[in-house]
C-alpha positions as protocol buffer text, in pm:
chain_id: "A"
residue {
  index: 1
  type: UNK
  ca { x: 1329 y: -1000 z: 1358 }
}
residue {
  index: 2
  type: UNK
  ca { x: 1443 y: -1062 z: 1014 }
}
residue {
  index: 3
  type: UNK
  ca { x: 1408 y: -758 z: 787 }
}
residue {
  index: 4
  type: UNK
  ca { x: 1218 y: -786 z: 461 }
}
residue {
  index: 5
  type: UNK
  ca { x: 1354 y: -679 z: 126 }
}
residue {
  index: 6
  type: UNK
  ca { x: 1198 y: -309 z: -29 }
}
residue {
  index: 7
  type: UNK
  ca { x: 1116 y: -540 z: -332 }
}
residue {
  index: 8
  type: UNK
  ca { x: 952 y: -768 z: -129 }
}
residue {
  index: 9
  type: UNK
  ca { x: 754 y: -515 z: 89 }
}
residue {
  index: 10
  type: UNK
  ca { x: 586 y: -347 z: -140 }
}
residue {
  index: 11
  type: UNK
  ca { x: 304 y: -595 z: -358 }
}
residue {
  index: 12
  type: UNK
  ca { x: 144 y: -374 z: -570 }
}
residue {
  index: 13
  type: UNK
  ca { x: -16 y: -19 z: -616 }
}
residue {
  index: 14
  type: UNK
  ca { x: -423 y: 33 z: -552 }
}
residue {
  index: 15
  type: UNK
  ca { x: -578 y: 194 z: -800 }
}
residue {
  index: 16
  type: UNK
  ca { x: -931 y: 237 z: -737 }
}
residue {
  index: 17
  type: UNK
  ca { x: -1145 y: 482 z: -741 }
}
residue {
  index: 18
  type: UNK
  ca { x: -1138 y: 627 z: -341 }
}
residue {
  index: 19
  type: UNK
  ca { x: -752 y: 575 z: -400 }
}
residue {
  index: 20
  type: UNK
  ca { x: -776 y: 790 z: -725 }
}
residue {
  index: 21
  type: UNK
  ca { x: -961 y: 1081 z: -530 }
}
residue {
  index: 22
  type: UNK
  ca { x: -677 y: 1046 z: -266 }
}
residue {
  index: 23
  type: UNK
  ca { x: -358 y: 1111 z: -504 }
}
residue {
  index: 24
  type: UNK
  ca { x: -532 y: 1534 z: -490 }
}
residue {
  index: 25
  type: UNK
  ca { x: -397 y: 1520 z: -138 }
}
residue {
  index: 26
  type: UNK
  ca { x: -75 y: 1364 z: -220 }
}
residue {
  index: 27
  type: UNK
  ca { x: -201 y: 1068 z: -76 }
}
residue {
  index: 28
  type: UNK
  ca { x: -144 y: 667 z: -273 }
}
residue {
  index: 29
  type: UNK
  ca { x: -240 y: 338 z: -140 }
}
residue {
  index: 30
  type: UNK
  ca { x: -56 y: 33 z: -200 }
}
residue {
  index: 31
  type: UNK
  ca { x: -110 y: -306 z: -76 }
}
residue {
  index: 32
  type: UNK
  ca { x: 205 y: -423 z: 142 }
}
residue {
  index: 33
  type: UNK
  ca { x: 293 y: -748 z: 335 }
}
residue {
  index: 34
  type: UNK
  ca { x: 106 y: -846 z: 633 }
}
residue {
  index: 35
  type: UNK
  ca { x: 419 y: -794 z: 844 }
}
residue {
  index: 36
  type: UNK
  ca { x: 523 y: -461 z: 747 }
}
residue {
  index: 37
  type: UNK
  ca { x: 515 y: -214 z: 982 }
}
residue {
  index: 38
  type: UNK
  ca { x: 513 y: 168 z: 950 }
}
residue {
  index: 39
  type: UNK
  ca { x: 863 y: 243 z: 952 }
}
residue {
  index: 40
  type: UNK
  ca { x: 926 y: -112 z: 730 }
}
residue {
  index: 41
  type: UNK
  ca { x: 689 y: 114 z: 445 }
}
residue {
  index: 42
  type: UNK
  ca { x: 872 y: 430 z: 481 }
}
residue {
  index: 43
  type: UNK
  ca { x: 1192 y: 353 z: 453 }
}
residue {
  index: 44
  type: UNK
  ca { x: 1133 y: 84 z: 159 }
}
residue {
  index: 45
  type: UNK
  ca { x: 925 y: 393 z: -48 }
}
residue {
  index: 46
  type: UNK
  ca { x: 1247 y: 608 z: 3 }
}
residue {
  index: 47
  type: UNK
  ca { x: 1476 y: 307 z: -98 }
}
residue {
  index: 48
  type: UNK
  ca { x: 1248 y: 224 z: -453 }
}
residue {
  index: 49
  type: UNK
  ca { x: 1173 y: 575 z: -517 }
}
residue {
  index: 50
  type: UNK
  ca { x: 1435 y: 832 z: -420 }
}
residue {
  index: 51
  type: UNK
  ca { x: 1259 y: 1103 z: -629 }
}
residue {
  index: 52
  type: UNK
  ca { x: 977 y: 1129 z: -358 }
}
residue {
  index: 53
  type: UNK
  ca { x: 966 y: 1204 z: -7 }
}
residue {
  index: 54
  type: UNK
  ca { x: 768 y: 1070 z: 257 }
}
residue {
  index: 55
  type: UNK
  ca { x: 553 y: 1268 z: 498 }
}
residue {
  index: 56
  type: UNK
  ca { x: 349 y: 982 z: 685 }
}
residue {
  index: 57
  type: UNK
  ca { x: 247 y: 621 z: 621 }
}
residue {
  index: 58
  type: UNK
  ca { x: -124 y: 498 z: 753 }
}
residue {
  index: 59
  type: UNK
  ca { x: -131 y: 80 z: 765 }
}
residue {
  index: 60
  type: UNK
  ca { x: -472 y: -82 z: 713 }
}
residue {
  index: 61
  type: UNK
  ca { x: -548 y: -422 z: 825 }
}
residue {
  index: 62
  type: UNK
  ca { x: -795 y: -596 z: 572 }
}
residue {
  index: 63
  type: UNK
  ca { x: -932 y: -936 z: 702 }
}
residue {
  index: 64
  type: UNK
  ca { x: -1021 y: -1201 z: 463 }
}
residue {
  index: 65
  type: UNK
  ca { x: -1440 y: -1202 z: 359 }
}
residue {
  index: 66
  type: UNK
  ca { x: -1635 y: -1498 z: 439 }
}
residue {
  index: 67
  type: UNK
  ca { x: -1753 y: -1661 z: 91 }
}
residue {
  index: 68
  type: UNK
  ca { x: -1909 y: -1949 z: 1 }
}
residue {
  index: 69
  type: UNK
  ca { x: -1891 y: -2164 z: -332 }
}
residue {
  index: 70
  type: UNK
  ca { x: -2208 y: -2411 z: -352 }
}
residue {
  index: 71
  type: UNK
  ca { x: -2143 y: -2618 z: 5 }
}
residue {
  index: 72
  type: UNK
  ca { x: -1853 y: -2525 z: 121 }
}
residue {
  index: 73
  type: UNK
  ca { x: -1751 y: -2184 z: 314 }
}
residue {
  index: 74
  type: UNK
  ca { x: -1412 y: -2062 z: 273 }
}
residue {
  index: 75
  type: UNK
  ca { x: -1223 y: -1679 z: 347 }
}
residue {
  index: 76
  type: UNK
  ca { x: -1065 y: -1420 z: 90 }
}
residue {
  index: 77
  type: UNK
  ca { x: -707 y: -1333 z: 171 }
}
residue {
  index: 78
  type: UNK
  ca { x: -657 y: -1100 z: 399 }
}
residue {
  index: 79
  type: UNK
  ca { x: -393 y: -807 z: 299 }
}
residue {
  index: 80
  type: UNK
  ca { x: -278 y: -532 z: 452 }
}
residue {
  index: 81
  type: UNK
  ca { x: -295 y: -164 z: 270 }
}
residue {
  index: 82
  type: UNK
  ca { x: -70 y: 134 z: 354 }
}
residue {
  index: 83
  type: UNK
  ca { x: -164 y: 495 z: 281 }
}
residue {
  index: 84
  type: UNK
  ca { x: 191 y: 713 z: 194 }
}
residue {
  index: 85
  type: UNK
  ca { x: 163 y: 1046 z: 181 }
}
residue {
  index: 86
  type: UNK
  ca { x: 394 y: 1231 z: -14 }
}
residue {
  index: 87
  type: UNK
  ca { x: 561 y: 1571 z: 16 }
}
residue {
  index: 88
  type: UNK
  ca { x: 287 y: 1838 z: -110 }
}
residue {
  index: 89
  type: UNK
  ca { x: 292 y: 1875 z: -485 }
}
residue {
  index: 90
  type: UNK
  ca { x: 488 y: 1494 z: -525 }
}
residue {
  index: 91
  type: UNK
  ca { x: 392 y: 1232 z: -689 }
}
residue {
  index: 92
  type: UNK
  ca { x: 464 y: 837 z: -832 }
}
residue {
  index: 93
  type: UNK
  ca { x: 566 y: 843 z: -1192 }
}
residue {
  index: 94
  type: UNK
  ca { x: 363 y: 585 z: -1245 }
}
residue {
  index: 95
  type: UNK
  ca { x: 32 y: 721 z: -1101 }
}
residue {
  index: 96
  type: UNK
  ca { x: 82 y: 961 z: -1435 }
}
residue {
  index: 97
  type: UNK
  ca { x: -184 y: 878 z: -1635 }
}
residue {
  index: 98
  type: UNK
  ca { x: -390 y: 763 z: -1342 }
}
């Protein structure tokens, strides 16, 4: 299987408000390709952000919502999520002013 790039793995930080609630645990959410894996997350969080360490990573498959615009039906894009959490007391530098 070809490996993907760190850059490339990780899409973007979630920042709502359940996600917000779960940085007091140490705990962020970022959305990640759909074929990450576990391990893929990990070791691509330690690669971009060597100031952190990494206790666990949680993967969430979210499937694509059925919508419709006037007559025709179409899907959302589905997206996968992964839940890192951090060593206790660590945290992004740029979930600062979050």
């Amino acid at each position: 299987m070809k490996s993907i790039a760190p850059e490339n793995l990780i899409i973007r930080p979630i920042i709502t408000e359940k996600a917000t609630d779960l940085k007091d645990e140490s705990k962020f959410v970022f959305e990640v390709s759909v074929k990450a894996n576990k391990a893929q997350v990990a070791a691509a969080i330690a690669k971009l952000y060597p100031e952190v360490q990494v206790v666990k990573v949680n993967i969430i498959n979210v499937h694509g919502k059925k919508k419709r615009v006037r007559y025709h039906y179409g899907f959302t894009a589905a997206c996968k999520k992964a839940i890192v959490t951090l060593k206790e007391g660590q945290k992004f530098p740029f979930f600062d002013g979050v």
